[in-house]
C-alpha positions in Angstrom: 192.6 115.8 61.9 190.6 118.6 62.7 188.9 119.6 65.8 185.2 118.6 64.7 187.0 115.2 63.9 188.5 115.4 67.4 185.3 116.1 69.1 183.6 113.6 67.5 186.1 110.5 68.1 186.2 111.9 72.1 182.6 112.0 72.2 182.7 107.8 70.6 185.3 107.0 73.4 183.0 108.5 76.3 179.7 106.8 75.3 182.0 103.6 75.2 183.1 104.4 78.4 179.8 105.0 79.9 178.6 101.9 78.2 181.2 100.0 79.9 180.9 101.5 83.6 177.0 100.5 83.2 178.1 97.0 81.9 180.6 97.2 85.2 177.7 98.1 87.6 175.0 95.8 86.3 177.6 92.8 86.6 178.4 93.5 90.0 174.9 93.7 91.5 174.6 90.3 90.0 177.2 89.4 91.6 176.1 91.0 94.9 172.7 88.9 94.7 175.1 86.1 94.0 176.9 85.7 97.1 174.1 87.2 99.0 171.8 83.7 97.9 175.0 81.5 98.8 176.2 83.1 102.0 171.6 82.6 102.9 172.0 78.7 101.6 174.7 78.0 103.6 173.3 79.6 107.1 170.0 78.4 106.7 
C-alpha cells in the first residue's frame, strides 16, 4: 500500500468519525429536550 493509499483510507476513517461524533451530538440534544419535556409534564 503506498502512502497516498494510506492518506487517503485515514482521511475516509476521519470524515466517518466526524460524521459519527455529529450523529452522537445531534442524538443527545434530542435527548436532552426529551427528558427536559418529561421532567416539565410531570412537575406541572
Amino acid at each position: 500500500m503506498t502512502t497516498t493509499e494510506k492518506i487517503a483510507n485515514a482521511k475516509k476513517r476521519i470524515d466517518e468519525l466526524e460524521r459519527l461524533i455529529k450523529y452522537w451530538n445531534d442524538s443527545e440534544r434530542d435527548e436532552a429536550k426529551i427528558v427536559n419535556f418529561n421532567i416539565v409534564n410531570k412537575v406541572a
